[in-house]
N, C-alpha and C positions, 0 to 999 in steps of 0.2 A: 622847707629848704633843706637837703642833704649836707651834713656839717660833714659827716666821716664816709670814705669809702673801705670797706670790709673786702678785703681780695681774700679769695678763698684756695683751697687745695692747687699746686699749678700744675698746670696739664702737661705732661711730655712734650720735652723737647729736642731737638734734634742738633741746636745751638754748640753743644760742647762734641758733639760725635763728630762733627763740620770741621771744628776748630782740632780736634786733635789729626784728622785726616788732611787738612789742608796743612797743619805746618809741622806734620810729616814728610810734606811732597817738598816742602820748602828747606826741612832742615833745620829749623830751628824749637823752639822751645812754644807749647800752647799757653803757656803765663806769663811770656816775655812778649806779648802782641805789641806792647806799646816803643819798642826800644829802638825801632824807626819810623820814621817822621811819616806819617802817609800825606799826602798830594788830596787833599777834600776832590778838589777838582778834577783831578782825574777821572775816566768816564770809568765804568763799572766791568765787571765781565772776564772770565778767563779768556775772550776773545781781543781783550784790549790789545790794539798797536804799541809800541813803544818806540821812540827814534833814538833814544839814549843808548851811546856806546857800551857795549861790555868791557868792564874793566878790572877781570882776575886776576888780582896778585898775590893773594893771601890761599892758595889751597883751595880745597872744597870746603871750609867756611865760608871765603871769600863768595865763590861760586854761589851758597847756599844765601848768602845775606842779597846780591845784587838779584835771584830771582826773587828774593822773597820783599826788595824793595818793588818790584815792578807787579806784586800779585795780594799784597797786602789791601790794596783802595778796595779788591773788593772784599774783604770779611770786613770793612772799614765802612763801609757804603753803608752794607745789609745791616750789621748789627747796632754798630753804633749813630745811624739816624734812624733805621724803622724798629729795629726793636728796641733803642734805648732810650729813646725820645729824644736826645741831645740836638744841639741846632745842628741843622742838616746843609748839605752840601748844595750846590748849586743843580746838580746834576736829578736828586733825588726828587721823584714828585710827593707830591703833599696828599696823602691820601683823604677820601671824606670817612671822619669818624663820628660822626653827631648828625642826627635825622637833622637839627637844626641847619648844619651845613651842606647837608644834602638836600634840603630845601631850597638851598639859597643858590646851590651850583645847579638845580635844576633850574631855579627862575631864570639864572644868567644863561643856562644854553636854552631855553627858550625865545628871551629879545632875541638872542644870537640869530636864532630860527627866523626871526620876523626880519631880520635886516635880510638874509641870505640863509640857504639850507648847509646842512650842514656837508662838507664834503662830499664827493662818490669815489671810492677806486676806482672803477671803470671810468667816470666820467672827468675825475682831473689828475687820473695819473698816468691811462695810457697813452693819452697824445702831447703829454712834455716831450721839453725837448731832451737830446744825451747829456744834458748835465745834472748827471747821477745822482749828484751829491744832493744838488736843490730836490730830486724827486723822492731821496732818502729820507729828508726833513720833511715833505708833504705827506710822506707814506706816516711817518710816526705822529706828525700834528693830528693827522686825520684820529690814527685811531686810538691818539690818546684823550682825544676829545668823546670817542664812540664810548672808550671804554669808561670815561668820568659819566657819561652820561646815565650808562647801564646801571652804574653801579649804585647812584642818585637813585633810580627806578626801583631798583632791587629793596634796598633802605626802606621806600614807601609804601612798596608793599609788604614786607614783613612789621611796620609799624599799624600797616590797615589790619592782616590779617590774623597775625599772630599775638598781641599784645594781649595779656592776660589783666583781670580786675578782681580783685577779694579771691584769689586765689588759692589752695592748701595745698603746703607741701608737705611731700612724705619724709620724714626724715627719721634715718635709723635709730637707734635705739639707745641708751645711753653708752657712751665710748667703752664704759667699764664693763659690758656686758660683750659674749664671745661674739654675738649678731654686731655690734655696733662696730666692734675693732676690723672685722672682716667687712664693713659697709662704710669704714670711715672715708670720711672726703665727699658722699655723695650724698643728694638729695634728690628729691622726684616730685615730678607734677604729672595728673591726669589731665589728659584735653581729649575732647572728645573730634577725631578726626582731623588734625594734625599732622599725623603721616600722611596723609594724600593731600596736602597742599602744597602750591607751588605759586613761588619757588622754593626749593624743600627744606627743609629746615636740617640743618648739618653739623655733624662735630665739629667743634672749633667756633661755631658762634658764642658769640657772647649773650649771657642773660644777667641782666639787669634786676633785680630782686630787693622792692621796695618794701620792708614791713608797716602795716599800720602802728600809728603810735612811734612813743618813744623808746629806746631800746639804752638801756644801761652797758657803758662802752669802761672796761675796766683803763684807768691813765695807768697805763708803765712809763715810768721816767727815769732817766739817767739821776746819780745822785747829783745831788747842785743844781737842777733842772726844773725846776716846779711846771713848766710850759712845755715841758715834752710832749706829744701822742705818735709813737709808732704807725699810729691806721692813718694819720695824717699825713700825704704826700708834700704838702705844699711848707712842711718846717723846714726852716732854714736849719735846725737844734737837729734832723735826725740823719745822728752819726752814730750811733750802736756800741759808742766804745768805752764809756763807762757803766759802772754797776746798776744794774737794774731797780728799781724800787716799783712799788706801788701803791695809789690814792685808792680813796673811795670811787664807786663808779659813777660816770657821770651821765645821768638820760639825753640822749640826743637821737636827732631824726638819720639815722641812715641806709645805706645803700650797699647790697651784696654785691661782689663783682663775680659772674661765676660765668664758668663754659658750659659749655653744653656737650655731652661726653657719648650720649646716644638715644637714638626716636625707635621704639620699637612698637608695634601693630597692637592693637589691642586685640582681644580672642572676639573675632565678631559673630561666632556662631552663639555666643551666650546673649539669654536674655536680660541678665541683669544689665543695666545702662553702665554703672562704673566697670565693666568687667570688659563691655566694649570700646572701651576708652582708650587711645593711645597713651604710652609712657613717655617721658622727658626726662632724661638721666643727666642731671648738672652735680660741677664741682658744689664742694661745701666747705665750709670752714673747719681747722684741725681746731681750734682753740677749744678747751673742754669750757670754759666760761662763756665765751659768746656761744657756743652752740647752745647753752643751755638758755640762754637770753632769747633767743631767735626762735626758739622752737613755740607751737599753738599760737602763731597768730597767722593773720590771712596778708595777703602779698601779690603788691602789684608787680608783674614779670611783664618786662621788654624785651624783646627777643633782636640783635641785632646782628646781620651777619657777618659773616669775617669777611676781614681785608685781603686777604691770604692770597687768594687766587687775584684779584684785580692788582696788589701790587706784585707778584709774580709778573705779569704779562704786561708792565709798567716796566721793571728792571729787563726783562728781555725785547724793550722797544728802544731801552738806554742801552743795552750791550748792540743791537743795532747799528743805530748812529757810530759807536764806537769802533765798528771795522770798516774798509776798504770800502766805499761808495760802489767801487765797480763790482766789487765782490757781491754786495747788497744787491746791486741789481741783477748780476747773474742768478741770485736765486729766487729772487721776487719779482722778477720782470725777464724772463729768457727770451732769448732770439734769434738765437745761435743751434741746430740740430748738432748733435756731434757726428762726426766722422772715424767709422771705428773701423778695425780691418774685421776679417771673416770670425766667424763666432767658435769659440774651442768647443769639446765634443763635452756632451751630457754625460753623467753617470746615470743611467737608469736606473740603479738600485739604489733610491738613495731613503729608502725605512722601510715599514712595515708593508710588506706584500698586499695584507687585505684592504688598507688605504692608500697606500702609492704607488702600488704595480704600474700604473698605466693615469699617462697627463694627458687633456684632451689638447688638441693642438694649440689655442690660444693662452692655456697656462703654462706648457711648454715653449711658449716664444718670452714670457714673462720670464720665466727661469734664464733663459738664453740670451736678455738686452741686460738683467743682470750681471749674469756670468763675464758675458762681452764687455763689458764697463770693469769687472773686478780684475781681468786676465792683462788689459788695460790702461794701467794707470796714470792720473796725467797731475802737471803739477802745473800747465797754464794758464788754466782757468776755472771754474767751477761750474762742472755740467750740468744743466737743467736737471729738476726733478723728476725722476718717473714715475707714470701714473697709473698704478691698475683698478681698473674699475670693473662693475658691474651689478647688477641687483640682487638682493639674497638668495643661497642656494645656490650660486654656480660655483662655488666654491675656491674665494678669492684668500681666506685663510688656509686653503691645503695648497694654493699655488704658492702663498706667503711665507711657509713652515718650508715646503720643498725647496725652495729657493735658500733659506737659511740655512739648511743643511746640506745643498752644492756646495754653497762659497764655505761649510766648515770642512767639510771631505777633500775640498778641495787643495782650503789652506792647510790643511793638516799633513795632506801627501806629498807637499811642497814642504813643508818642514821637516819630513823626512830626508828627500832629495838633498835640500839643503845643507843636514846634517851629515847626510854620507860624504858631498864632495866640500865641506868645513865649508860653507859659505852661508854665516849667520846674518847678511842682510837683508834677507829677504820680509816683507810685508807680513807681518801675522793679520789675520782677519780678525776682528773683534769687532761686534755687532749690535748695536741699540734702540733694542725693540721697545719704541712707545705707544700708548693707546689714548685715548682722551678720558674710559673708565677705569676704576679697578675690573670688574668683571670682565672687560677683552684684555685684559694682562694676563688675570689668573688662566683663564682659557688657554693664551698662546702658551703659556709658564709650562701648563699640562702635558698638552699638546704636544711640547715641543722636548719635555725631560721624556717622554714617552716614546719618540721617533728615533730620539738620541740614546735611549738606552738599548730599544730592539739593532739599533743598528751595531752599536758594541756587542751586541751577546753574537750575533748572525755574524760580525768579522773575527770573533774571539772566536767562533763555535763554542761559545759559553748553551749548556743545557740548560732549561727556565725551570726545571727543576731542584738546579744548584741555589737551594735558599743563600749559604754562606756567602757565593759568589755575586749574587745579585743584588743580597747587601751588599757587596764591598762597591760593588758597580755602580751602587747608588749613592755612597758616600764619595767615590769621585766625580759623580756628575755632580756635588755639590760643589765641586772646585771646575765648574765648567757654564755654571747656569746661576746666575743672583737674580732673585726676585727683589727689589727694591720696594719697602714701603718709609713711610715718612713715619716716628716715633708717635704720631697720634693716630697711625690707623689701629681701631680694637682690635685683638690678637685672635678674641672668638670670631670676627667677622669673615676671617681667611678660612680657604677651603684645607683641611688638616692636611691635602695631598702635597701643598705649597711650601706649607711649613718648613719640610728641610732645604728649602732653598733659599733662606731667609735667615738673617743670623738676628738674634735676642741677646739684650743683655741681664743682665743679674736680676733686674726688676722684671723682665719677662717685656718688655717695650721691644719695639725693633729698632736697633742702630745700623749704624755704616758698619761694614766689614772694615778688618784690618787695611793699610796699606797697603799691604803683599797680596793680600788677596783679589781687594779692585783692580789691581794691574795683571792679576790672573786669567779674570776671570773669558772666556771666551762672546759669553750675551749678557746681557742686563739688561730685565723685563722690567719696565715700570709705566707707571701716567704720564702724562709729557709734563700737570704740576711737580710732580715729584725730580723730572728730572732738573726741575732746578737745585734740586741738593748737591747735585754733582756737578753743579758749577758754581754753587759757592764755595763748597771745597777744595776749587780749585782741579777738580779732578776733569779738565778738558783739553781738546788736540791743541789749541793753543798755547795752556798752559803746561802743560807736555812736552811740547815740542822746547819753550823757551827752557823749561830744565833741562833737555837733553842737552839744549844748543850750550847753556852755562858752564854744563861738566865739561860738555866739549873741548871746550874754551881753557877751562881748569887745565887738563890734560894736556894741553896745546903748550900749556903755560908752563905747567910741572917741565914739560918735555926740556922745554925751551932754558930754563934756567937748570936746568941738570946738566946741559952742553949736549943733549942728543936731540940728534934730526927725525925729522917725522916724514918720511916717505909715502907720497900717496894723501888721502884722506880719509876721517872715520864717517862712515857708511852711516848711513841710518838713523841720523839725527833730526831729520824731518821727514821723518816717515810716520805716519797718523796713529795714536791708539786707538779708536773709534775708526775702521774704515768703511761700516755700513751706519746708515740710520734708516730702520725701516717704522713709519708711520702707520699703524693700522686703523680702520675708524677713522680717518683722515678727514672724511665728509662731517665727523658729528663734532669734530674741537672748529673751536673758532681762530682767527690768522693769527692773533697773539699769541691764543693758545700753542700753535704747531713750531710758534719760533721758539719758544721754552727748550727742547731738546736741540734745535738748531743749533742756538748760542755752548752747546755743550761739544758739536762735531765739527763744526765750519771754523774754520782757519783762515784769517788771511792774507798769511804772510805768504808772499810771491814763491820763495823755496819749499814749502809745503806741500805734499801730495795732498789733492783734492778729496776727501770723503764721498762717497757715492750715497745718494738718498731717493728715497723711493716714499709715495703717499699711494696708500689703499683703501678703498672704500667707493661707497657707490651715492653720488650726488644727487641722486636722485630722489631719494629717501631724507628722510630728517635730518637736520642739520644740527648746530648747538641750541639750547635753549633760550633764546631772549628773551626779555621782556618788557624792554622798553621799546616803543613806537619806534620812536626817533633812530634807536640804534639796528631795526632791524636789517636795514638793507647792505649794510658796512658789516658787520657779525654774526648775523645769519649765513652768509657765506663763507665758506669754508675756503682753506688757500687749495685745496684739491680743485676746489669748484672753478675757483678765480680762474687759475693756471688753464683748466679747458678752455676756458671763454677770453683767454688772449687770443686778440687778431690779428696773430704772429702764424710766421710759416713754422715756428717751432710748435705747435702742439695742433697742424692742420688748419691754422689759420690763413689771411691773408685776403680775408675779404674786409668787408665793414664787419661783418660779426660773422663767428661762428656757426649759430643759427641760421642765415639765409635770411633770406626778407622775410619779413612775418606777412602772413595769410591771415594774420586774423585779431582785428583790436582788441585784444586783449593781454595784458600783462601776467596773467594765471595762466597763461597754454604754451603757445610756441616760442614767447618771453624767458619761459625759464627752463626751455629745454637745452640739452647740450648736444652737439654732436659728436659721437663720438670718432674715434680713426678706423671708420670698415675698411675702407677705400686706403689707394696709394701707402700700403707697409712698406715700399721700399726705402723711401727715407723718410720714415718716423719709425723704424722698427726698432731704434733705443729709446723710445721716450713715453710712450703708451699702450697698453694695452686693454681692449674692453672683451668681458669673457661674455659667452649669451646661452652658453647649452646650463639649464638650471637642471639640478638634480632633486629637486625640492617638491611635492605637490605633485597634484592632479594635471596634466595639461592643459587641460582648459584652462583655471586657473589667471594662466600666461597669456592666453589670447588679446584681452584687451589690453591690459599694463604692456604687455610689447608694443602694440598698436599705438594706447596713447604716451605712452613714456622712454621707450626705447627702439621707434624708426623701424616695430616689425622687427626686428631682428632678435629674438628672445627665441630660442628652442628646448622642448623639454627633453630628458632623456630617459625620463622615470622608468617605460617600461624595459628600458638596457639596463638601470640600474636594478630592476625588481630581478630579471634574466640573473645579473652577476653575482646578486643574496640568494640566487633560489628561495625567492618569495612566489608566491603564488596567488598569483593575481587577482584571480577570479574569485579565491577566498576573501581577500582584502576588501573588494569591490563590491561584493555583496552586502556585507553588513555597512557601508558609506551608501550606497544608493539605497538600503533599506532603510536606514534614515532617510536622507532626501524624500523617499516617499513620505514617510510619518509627516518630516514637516509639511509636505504640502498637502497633507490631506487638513492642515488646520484652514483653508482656505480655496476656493475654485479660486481657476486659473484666471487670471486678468485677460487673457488676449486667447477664448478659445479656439478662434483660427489659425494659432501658430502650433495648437498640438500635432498637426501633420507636419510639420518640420522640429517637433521637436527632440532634444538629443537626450534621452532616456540615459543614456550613461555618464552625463555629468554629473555630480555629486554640486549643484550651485543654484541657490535660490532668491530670489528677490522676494519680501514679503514686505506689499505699500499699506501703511498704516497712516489717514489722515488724523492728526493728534492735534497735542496742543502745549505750547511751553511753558513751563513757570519757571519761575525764580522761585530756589530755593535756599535760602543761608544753613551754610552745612556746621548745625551748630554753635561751635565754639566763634568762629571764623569767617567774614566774609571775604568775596572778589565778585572779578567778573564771569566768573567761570562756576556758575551755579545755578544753572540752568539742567532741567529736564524734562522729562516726557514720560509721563505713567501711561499714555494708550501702548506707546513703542515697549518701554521697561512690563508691559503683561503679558506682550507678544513675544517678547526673547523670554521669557519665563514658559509660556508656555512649549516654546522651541526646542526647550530645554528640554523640559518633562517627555515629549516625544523622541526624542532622540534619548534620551536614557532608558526608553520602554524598549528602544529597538538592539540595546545591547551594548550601548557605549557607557564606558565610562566616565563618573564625572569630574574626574582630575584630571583628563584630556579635554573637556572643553574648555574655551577660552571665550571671555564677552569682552570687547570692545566698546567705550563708549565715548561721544566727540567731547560730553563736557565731564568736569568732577563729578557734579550732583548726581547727573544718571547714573555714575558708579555708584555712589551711596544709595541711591533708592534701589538697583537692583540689586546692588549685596543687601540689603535690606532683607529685600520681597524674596531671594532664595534661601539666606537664614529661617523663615514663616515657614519655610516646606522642607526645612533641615537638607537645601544642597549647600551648605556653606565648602564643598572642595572645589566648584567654579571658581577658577582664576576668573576675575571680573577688576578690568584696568582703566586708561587711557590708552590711547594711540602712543605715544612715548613708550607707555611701559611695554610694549610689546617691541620694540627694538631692539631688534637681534632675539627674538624671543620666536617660536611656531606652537602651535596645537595640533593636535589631529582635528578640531573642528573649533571653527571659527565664528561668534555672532557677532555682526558688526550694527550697529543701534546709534543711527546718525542724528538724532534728539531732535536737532532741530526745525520749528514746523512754520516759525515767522519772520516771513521776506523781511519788514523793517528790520530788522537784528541782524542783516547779513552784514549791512557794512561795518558794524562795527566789530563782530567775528573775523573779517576780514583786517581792519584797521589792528586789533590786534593778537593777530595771527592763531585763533583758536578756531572748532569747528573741525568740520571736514568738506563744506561748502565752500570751492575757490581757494582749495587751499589743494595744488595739486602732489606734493610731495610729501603730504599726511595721508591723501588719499593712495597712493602709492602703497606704504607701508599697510597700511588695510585691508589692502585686496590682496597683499603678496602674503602674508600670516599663516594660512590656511594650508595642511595637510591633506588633508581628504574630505571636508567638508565646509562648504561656505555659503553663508546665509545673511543677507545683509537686509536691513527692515530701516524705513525709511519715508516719508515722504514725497511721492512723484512731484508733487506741485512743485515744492521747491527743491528737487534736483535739477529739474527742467531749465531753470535758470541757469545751472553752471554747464558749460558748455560739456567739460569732460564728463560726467553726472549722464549729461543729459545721451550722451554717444553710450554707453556702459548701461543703459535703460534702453536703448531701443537694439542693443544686442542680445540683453534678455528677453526683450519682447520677439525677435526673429528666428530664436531658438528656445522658447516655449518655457521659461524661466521666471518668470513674470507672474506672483499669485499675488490677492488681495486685492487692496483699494488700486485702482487706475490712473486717481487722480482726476481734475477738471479738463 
């Protein structure tokens, strides 16, 4: 039994950077939090309502203490119930901290299940009735239940597959030595294959680090104290305010509490087995005593994940509830199309010539219901979201970037205007770009300081030879662009190009910017978790708005008791700082997820200009990752997704479903397709757009994923876009189809009667291999997802080999495979022949990811195992929006190996095989 818990080095925190920027915005002092009374009960959120009068009489003190009484519940909420463990409010949930309790909240939503299932959005929220309010309470019960459940899941499996026995950890050197003081705080464990489990193992989890045996624990006590222990949380005696002493030490069984601070790859082209070992980079203890106690023995490690994100998206289902029911449903349940007058004119030039010269028509109308909405602005109500979609490659992030840089040209040359005829109340645009990764952050971050800078040099006539000036240019884009990270992202993890757009403090962590500066700043790029930093700091339009309204008020007051009259009114008091929120990846976070930045834009007080919001991404493709059964069908959808599939006239609804009647029983096909708005732009031409010309790949390619995924309407435009690079085609095309031959000379054709219709210029191959599955335990680690196929895993090996005789490189090919183990066994088998530069993944990992050549290695070869591949959501068999992402990968070469027998079974599989077979595609096994 553990007598002591050992807390080790603490991890960055973002706690005090919060606190000084929030009671900045308030006026008051960050060491005087307690000097007014907070309201437990009060609901959370810079979004909170308040009905209480304003009442300044006292100056902008006064002013300063009555916002900072109405905004204090939430640094009150956040820190002092989830981070300080104190009794919590009524408001706050109770999160699961112990496998044991997660045991026991999975049992209880289990009966739950047996009496009735658990909720649907679609099924018990679109046909309530208008009482908003009752459907605002369903919306949050539902998915606070989804997300207790997930989270229950989550718990289970990192106790299945992560939990370590006789363990050794690496630990640095002694403190007094220059290695040790440069390594202090950390320790390390080998696993072998750890990084590629899922769910993945992340900074900020906790590990639990049991040593064998007794460990000699030094007593410091107060003097007078004999019954002290500091490591002891549960003394009533520990108050640190008398003189220190210290006992002999005393043996006893305990427990390291430490984080986990980073998972890095092991080198798998080496043969030695430790060398291919993942690393585990956890806190450690500073004590020069106990380290030396702790150190040479073996150690049971429990890996358990953070709370972080589930109570995140907990506190923004409570700032929810918190505003305007009607407000809540105009954003989660629209109905209403808006009515907008004619659209103001485009700036064509709005960056870099060789990427934006020219918008195809469909991202150009995106720019335009934009623009239309920003030129616009309404304070009645809150307009539906808008929606761009489309598959990868048509280029929904350069319609996304375009867009951001109208509405900045735009608001910029309105503030000029403004300034020449003295009229300061005009709208500044200020924009909140979120993604659900770091990586589509940093990307847009790029992307977007990159657009922004050519467009300054091209209006300045600045020369791009003026090193000085281009510095300087880039020091004020620093006051124009914040990249936002949370104090525990690693600093080496960031792309070095981001860096200046990120401010660090002394210890090199990342903090919040000044006060002056957040209200500077024109974008802020971040995660949509992170954007909760910015609303516990109180830094949102509602919290905003109510300071502006206080000084207001102040002002009104001064005036008033000075004996002067105030003619007219002051402008601009409820005019939004945030008046875009653009969602990128909208399809891959989950509806919790995307409310996190909501609660940071949405206002909902009646006198407030509405913020305009827009969701990007293409639904068709991967969604967030779940992994609980139960919670799939609730969080696996995305609010992009939902929002299509209302059967409302606002996003082209108005039948029973979106879809049309389904042709065909099945839930895997016409079930989860969406329609998109081809038809009738006239009135929905603010609210949606779907792009279809891809710039991406071979055309072929495209043929079937339009057919089964997108209604035919997928067009390529590759050889306009090879025309506009002067690329030359016929070179390119050569060496892709001199591959394709290679590989198909490793097998005759399955169907030699289709060689007379066959399309010699595709670059795309079928290669049917009847195999066979095993289970494999990768390791260290088991699940269910350890399944492979050694006949499939020699045939993409061989694939390989051929296609790097004919000239390609092997840092362009990419392997695909449906389960973990197939990836381990063919990073294996191309380690043995020294190609360890094969990218070789998951279907996940190639999201948002392409190759110039693609092998896709669908493992699976046994029918009984579909349903439970299906049951939980792995595989590429019936799983149509994995198989989507698979087939769209591919640059110039795609070759997928497989199975006939049981493709045959999934209808889509089985349409995708008999088009390879009618266009002579089709080598190897035939199948039965």
């Amino acid at each position: 039994m553990v007598s002591t818990i050992i807390p080790t080095k603490p991890s960055p925190s973002m706690e005090n950077e919060i606190r000084r920027v929030f009671y900045s915005l308030v006026g008051g002092n960050s060491n005087t939090s307690n000097e007014i009374k907070i309201n437990q009960e009060a609901a959370v959120g810079g979004g909170t309502r308040c009905a209480t009068s304003y009442n300044v009489a006292g100056g902008g003190a006064g002013a300063a203490i009555i916002y900072k009484q109405h905004n204090d519940q939430n640094m009150s909420h956040f820190f002092s119930c989830q981070c300080k463990k104190k009794q919590r409010c009524t408001d706050c949930p109770k999160p699961i901290k112990t496998t044991r309790e997660a045991a026991f909240a999975n049992d209880q939503a289990q009966k739950r299940r047996l009496l009735s299932s658990i909720p649907s959005i679609d099924r018990d929220m679109v046909g309530l009735t208008d009482e908003t309010d009752g459907t605002t309470q369903h919306y949050i019960a539902i998915f606070r239940e989804l997300l207790q459940v997930e989270y229950a899941e989550t718990l289970r499996l990192y106790e299945q597959a992560y939990n370590q026995y006789k363990a050794e950890l690496s630990i640095p050197k002694a403190l007094s030595t220059d290695h040790g003081k440069r390594n202090q705080g950390v320790a390390e464990i080998k696993v072998m294959g750890i990084a590629d489990g899922r769910p993945s193992l992340r900074p900020g989890d906790k590990a639990l680090l049991r040593p064998h045996g007794l460990v000699s624990i030094p007593m410091k006590i107060q003097s007078g104290d004999n019954n002290y222990n500091p490591y002891n949380n549960n003394n009533p005696n520990n108050f640190g305010s008398q003189q220190a002493m210290y006992l002999h030490p005393k043996p006893q069984y305990v427990e390291v509490d430490a984080r986990v601070l980073s998972v890095t790859r092991g080198n798998h082209t080496r043969k030695n087995k430790e060398h291919r070992k993942d690393h585990v980079f956890m806190s450690w203890v500073e004590d020069k005593f106990l380290d030396k106690q702790l150190r040479n023995r073996k150690y049971n490690v429990q890996f358990v994940p953070s709370s972080e994100t589930h109570e995140t998206c907990l506190t923004a289902l409570s700032w929810l509830r918190s505003i305007d029911p009607a407000v809540a449903r105009d954003l989660l349940f629209p109905s209403l199309s808006p009515k907008l007058p004619p659209p103001p004119a485009v700036d064509e030039n709005i960056g870099d010539e060789s990427e934006y010269e020219q918008l195809n028509a469909n991202q150009a109308r995106f720019v335009q219901m934009v623009t239309t909405r920003t030129a616009y602005p309404t304070k009645e109500r809150l307009r539906p979201p808008m929606i761009l979609t489309g598959p990868a490659g048509t280029g929904k992030t350069k319609a996304l970037l375009a867009t951001i840089l109208q509405i900045l040209h735009q608001g910029w040359q309105q503030q000029k205007r403004d300034q020449l005829h003295n009229n300061p109340d005009g709208i500044t645009p200020r924009i909140l770009i979120c993604t659900p990764s770091h990586t589509a952050s940093d990307v847009i971050t790029q992307r977007l300081t990159k657009l922004l800078l050519v467009k300054e040099q091209d209006e300045n006539g600045i020369n791009k030879s003026d090193i000085e000036t281009l510095e300087y240019q880039q020091k004020q884009m620093r006051n124009v662009v914040f990249r936002l990270y949370d104090s525990t992202r690693a600093v080496d993890s960031v792309p070095v190009q981001i860096l200046p757009y990120t401010r660090q403090g002394g210890d090199g962590n990342f903090v919040l910017p000044t006060t002056h500066d957040l209200l500077q700043f024109s974008v802020i790029v971040c995660t949509c978790e992170d954007a909760h930093l910015l609303f516990l700091a109180g830094f949102t339009n509602s919290s905003l708005r109510r300071r502006r309204n206080c000084l207001q008020k102040d002002a009104e007051q001064r005036l008033r008791l000075s004996g002067l009259e105030l003619r007219g009114t002051i402008e601009g008091a409820n005019n939004p700082h945030f008046t875009h929120l653009f969602i990128d990846e909208a399809a891959q976070a989950t509806e919790p997820e995307s409310l996190i930045p909501m609660s940071v834009v949405v206002d909902d007080h009646p006198d407030a200009t509405k913020v305009e919001i827009a969701l990007c991404g293409d639904p068709r493709q991967l969604g967030p990752s779940i992994y609980s059964p139960d919670a799939l069908e609730g969080l696996q959808r995305s609010l992009l997704e939902r929002l299509l599939r209302l059967p409302v006239d606002t996003y082209g609804g108005g039948r029973e479903h979106l879809m049309g009647p389904l042709q065909v029983d099945s839930c895997m096909t016409l079930d989860d397709m969406i329609e998109y708005s081809f038809q009738k732009i006239d009135y929905r031409q603010h609210l949606s757009v779907f792009l279809n010309l891809s710039y991406r790949g071979h055309p072929s390619f495209l043929l079937m994923p339009s057919k089964l995924f997108y209604f035919d309407k997928l067009k390529s435009s590759t050889a306009h876009h090879q025309i506009m690079n002067g690329q030359s085609s016929d070179i390119e095309d050569n060496i892709w189809i001199r591959s394709t031959r290679q590989v198909e000379s490793l097998s005759e054709n399955a169907f030699p009667e289709s060689l007379t219709s066959k399309q010699m210029d595709w670059p795309m191959v079928f290669h049917g291999v009847i195999g066979k599955c095993t289970s494999m335990a990768i390791e260290s680690f088991f699940g269910s997802n350890c399944w492979c196929n050694h006949a499939e895993a020699e045939v993409v090996v061989q694939i390989i080999v051929q296609v790097i005789q004919a000239g390609v490189s092997s840092a362009s090919i990419g392997v695909m495979a449906a389960f973990r183990a197939q990836v381990v066994l063919i990073r294996k088998m191309l380690r043995n022949k020294d190609l360890g530069n094969v990218n070789v993944g998951m279907v996940e990992d190639y999201q948002s990811n392409e190759r110039d050549v693609i092998i896709l290695s669908l493992t699976r070869s046994n029918k009984e195992l579909l349903n439970a591949d299906v049951n939980s959501g792995e595989g590429l068999l019936h799983q149509p929006k994995r198989m989507n992402v698979a087939l769209t990968r591919a640059e110039n070469l795609l070759v997928v190996v497989g199975n006939p027998n049981i493709m045959k079974d999934d209808i889509t599989w089985k349409e995708w095989l008999e088009f390879c077979r009618s266009n002579g595609l089709w080598y190897g096994d035939t199948g039965g």
